[in-house]
BAFI-3210 file (N, C-alpha, C; in Angstrom, 3 decimals, decimal comma, padded with zeros to 6 digits):
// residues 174
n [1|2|3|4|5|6|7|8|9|10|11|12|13|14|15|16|17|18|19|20|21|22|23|24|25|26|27|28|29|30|31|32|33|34|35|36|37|38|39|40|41|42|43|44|45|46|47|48|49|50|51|52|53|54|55|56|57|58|59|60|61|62|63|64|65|66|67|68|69|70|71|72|73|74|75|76|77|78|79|80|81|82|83|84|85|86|87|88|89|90|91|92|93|94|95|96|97|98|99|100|101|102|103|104|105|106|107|108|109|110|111|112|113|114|115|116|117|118|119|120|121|122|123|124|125|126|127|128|129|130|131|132|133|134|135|136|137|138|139|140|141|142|143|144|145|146|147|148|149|150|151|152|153|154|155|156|157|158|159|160|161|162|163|164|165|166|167|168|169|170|171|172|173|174]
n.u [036,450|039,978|042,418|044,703|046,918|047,799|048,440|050,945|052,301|052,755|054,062|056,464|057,673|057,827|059,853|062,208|062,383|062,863|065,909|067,646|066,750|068,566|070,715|071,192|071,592|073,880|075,679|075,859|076,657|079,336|080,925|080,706|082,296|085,180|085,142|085,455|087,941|089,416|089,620|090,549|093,333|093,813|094,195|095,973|098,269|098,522|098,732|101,022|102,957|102,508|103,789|106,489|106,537|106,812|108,687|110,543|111,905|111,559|112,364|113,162|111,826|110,859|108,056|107,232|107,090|103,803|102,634|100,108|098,869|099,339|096,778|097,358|096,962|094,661|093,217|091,157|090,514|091,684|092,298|093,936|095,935|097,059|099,455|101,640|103,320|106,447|107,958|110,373|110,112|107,833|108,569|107,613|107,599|107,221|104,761|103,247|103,336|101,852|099,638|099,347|098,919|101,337|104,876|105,948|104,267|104,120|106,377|105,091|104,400|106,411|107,434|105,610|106,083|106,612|106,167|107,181|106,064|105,911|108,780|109,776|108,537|109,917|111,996|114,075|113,288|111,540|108,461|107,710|110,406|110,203|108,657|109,438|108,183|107,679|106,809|104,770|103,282|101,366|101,296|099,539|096,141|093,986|090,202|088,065|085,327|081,848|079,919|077,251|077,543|079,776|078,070|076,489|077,462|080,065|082,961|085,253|087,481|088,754|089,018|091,765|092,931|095,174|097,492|098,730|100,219|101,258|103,667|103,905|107,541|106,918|108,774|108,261|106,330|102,795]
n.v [097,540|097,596|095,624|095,049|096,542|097,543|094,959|094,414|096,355|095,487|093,573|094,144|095,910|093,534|092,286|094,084|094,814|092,185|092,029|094,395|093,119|091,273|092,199|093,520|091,331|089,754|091,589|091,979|089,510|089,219|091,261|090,082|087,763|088,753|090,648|088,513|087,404|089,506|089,556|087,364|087,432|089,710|088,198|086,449|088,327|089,983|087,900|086,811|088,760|089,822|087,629|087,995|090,526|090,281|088,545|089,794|089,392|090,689|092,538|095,797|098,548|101,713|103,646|105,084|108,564|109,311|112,190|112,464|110,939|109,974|109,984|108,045|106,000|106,053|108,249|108,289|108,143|106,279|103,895|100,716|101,577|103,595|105,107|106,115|109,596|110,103|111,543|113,120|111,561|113,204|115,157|115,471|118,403|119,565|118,324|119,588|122,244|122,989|123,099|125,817|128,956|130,623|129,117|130,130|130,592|128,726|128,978|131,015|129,066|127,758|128,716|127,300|124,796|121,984|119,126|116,091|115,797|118,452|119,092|117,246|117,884|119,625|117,835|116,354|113,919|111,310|110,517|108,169|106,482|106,479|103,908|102,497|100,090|097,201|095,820|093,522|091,933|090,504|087,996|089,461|088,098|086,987|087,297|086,152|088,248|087,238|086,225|087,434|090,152|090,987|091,607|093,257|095,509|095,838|094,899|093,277|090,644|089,603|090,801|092,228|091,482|092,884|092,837|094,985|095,466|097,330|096,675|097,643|096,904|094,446|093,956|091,500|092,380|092,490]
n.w [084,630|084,145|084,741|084,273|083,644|086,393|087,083|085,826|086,266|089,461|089,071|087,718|090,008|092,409|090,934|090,736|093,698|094,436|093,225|094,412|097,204|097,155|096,074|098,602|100,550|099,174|099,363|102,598|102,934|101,898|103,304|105,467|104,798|104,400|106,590|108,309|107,393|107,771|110,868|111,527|110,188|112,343|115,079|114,387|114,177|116,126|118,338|117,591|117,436|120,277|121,582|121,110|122,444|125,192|125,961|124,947|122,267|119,869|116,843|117,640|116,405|114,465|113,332|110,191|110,004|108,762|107,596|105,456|102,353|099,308|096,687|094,419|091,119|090,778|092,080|093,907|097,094|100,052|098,548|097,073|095,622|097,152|098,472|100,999|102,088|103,884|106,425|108,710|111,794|114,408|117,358|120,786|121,011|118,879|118,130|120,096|120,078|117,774|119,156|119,916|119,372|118,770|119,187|121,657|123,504|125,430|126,326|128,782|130,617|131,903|134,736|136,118|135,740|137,190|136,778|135,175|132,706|131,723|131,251|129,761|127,645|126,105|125,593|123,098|122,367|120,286|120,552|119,884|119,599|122,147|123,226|122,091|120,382|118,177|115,456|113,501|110,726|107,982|105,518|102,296|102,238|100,081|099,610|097,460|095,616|095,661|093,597|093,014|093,983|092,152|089,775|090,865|092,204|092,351|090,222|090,557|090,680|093,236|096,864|098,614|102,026|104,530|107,559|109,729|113,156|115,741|118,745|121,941|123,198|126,099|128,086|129,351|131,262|131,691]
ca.u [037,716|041,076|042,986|045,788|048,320|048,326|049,176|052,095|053,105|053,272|055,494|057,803|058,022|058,405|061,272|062,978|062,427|063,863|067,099|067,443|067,388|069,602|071,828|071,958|072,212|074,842|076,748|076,221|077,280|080,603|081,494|080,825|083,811|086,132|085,506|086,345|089,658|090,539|089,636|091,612|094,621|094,462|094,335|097,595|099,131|098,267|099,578|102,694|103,987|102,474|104,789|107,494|106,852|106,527|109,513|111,755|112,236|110,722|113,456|112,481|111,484|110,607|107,650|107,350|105,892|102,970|102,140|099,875|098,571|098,879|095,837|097,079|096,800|092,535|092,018|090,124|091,168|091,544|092,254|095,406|096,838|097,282|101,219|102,040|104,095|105,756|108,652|110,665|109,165|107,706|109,510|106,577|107,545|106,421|103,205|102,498|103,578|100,688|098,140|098,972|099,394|102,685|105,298|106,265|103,074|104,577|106,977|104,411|103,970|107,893|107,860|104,844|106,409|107,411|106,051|107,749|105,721|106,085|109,994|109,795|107,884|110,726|113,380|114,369|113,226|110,344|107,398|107,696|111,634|109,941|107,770|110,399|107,859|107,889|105,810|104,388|102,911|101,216|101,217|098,094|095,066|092,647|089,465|087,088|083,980|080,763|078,966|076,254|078,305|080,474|077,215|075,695|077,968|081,733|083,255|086,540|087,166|088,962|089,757|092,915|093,209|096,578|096,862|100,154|100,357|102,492|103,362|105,243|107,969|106,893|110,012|107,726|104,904|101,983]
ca.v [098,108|097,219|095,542|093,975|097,432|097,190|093,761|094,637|097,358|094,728|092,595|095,451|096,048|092,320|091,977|095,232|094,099|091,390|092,093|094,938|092,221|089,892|093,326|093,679|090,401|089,392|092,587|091,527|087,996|089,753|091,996|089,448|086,983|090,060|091,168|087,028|087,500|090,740|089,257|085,913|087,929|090,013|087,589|085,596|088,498|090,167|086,550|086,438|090,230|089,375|086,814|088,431|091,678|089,824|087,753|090,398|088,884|090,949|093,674|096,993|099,506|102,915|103,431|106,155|109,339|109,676|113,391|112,481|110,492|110,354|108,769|106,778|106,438|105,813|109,456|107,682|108,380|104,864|102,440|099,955|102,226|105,015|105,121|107,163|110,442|110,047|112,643|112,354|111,680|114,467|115,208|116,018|119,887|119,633|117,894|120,348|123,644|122,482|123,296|127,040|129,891|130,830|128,085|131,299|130,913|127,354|130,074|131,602|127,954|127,642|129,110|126,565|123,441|121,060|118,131|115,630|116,057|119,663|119,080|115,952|118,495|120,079|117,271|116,129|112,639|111,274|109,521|106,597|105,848|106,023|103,464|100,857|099,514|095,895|095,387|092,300|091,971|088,800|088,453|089,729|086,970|087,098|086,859|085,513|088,270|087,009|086,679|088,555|091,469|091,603|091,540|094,403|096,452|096,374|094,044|092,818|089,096|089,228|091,676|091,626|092,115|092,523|093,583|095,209|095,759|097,865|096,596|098,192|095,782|094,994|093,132|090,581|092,984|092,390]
ca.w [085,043|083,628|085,937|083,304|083,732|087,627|087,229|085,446|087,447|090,480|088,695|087,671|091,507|092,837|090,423|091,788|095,454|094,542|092,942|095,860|098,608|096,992|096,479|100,250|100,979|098,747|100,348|103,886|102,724|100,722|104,026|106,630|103,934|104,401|108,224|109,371|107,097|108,941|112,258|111,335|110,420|113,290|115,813|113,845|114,196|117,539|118,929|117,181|118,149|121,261|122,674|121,357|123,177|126,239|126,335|124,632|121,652|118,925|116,624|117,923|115,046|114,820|112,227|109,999|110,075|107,529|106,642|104,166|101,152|097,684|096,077|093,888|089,490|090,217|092,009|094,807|098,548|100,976|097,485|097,295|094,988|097,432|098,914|102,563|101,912|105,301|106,454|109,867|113,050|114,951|118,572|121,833|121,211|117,576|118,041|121,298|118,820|117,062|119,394|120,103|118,118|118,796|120,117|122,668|124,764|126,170|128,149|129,948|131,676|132,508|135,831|137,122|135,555|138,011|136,939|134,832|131,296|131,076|130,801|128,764|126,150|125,431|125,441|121,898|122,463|119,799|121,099|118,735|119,931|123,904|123,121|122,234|119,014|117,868|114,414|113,431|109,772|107,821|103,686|102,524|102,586|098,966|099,701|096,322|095,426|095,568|091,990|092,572|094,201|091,085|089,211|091,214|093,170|091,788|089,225|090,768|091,077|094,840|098,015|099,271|103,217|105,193|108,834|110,597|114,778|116,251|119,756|122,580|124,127|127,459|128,762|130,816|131,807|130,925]
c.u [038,844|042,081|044,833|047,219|049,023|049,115|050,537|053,396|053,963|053,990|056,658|058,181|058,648|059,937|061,973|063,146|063,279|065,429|067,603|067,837|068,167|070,786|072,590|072,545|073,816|075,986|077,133|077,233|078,937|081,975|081,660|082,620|085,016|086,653|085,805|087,635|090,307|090,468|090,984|093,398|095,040|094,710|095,934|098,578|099,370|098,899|100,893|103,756|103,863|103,355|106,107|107,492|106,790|107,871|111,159|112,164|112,590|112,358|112,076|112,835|111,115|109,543|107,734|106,455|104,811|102,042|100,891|099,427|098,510|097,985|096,191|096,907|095,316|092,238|091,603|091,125|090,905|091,305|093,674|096,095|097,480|099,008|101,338|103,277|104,494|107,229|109,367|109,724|108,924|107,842|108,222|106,610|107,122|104,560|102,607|102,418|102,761|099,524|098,305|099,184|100,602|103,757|105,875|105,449|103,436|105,512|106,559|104,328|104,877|107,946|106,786|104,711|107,549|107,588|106,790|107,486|106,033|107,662|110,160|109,130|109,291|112,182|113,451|113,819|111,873|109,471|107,305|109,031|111,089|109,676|108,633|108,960|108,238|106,634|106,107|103,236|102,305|101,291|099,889|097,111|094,375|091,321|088,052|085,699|083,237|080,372|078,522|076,453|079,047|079,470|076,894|076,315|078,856|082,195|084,886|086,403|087,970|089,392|090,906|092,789|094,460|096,324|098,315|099,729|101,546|102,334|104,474|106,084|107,777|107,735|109,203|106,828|104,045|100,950]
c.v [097,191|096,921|094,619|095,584|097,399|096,561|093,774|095,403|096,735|093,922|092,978|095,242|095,228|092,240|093,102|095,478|093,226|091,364|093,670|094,335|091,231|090,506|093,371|092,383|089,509|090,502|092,134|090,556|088,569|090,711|090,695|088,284|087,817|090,090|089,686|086,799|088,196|090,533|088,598|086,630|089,209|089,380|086,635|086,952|089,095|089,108|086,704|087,479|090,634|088,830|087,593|089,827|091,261|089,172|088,744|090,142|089,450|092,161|095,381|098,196|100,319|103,310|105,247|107,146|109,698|111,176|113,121|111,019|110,416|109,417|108,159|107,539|106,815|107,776|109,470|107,778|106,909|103,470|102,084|100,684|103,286|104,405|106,564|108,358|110,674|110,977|111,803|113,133|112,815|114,411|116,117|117,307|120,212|119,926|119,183|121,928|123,645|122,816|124,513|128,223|130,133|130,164|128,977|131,031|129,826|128,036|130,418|130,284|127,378|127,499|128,057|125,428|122,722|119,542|117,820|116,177|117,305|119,740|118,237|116,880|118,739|119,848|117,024|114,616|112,600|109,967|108,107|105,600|105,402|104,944|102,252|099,740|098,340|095,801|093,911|092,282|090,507|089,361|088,626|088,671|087,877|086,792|087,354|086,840|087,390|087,088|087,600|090,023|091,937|092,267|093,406|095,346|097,000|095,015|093,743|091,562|089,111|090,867|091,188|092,404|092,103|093,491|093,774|095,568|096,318|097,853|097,091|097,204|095,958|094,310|092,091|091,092|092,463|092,996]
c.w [084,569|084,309|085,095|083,446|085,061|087,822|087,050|085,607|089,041|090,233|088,517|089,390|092,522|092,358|090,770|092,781|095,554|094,468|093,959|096,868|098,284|096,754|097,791|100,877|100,943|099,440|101,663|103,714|102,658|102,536|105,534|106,486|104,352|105,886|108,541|108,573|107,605|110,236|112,372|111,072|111,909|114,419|115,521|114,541|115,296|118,429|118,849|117,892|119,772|122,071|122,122|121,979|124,645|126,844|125,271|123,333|119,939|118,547|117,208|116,753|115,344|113,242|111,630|109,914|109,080|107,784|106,378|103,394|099,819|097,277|095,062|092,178|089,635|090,686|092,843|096,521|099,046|099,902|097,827|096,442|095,576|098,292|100,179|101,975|103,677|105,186|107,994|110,964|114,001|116,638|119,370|121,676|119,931|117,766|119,470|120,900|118,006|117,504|120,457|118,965|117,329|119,377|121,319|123,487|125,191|127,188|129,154|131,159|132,636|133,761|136,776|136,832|136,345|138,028|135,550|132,959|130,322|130,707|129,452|127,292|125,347|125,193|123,758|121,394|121,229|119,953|120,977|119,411|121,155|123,978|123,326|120,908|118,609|117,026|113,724|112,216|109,108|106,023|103,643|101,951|101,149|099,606|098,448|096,485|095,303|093,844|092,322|093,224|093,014|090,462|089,418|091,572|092,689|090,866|089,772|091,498|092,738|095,428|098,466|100,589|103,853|106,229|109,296|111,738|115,234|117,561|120,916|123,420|125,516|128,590|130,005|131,551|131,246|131,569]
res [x|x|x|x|x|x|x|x|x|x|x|x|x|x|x|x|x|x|x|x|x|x|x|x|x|x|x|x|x|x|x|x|x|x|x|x|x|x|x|x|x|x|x|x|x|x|x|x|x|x|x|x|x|x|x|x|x|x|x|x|x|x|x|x|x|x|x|x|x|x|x|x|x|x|x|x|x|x|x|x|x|x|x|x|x|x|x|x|x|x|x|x|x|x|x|x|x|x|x|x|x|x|x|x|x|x|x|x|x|x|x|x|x|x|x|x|x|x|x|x|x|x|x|x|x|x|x|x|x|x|x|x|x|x|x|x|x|x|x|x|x|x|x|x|x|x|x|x|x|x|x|x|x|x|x|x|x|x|x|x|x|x|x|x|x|x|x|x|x|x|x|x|x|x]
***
C-alpha cells in the first residue's frame, strides 16, 4: 500500500490549519488593538464632557439631524468615506406623525389628553433643544495593523478611531 500521497495530503492540511489559526488569531489580536483605543478614548472623553455637564460649564449645542448617508467614492456603507446628509431637526409631532397613518388620528385622542406628554406632542419644541446637549469630541487616535492581518485580511497600514458623546447638562445633578 502506498502511503506517500496521504502523506502529502496531511501536510497540505497542517499548513492550511495553520495559516487559518494564525488568520483568527492575528484578527482577535488586530480587534482587541482597536476595541482598547475605543475604550481609551471613550473614557477621555466621557470624563471630560462629564465634569463639564455637572458643573455647568460645557457650550450647549444642538446636533444635527442625520436623514441619511451617502456612502462615500468606495460604494461601501459604514467606511470613513461616508459623510451624514443631515436636514433640520425633527419637532415630537414629526417623529409621532411617523407612527400613524394619517397625522388626523392623533385627534381622536384630544378629548382624553390630560396628561402632560400628550400636549408637549404638539408643541413646536425639538427634543434635541429640551435636552440642553453638551458634546465632547477627541482627535482621532491611529492605531498600527498587524502584519499578518494586512497579509491576510485587508491591506491598510493603520485604523483610525475617534469617539464623540453627547451629554445632557445636568446643572449639578447627577
Amino acid at each position: 500500500m502506498d502511503t506517500k500521497p496521504r502523506q502529502g495530503q496531511a501536510f497540505v492540511e497542517l499548513i492550511i490549519g495553520i495559516v487559518v489559526i494564525v488568520m483568527i488569531l492575528a484578527g482577535g489580536i488586530q480587534f482587541f488593538y482597536v476595541s482598547n483605543a475605543h475604550r481609551s478614548l471613550t473614557t477621555t472623553v466621557r470624563g471630560a464632557v462629564g465634569e463639564q455637564a455637572l458643573i455647568g460649564s460645557g457650550t450647549i449645542e444642538t446636533p444635527e439631524y442625520v436623514f441619511t448617508w451617502d456612502d462615500g467614492a468606495d460604494d461601501i456603507r459604514h467606511t470613513d468615506d461616508d459623510t451624514p446628509i443631515t436636514g433640520p431637526p425633527q419637532t415630537l409631532t414629526t417623529i409621532a406623525d411617523r407612527s400613524v397613518t394619517n397625522s388626523a388620528d392623533w385627534d381622536l385622542l384630544d378629548p382624553l389628553s390630560r396628561d402632560a406628554p400628550m400636549r408637549m406632542m404638539h408643541e413646536p419644541s425639538e427634543p434635541t433643544t429640551e435636552l440642553a446637549l453638551i458634546k465632547s469630541s477627541t482627535l482621532p487616535v491611529t492605531v498600527d495593523v498587524d502584519p499578518a492581518v494586512r497579509t491576510f485580511i485587508f491591506d491598510l497600514p493603520t485604523v483610525t478611531v475617534r469617539h464623540t458623546v453627547w451629554m445632557p447638562l445636568l446643572g449639578g445633578l447627577y
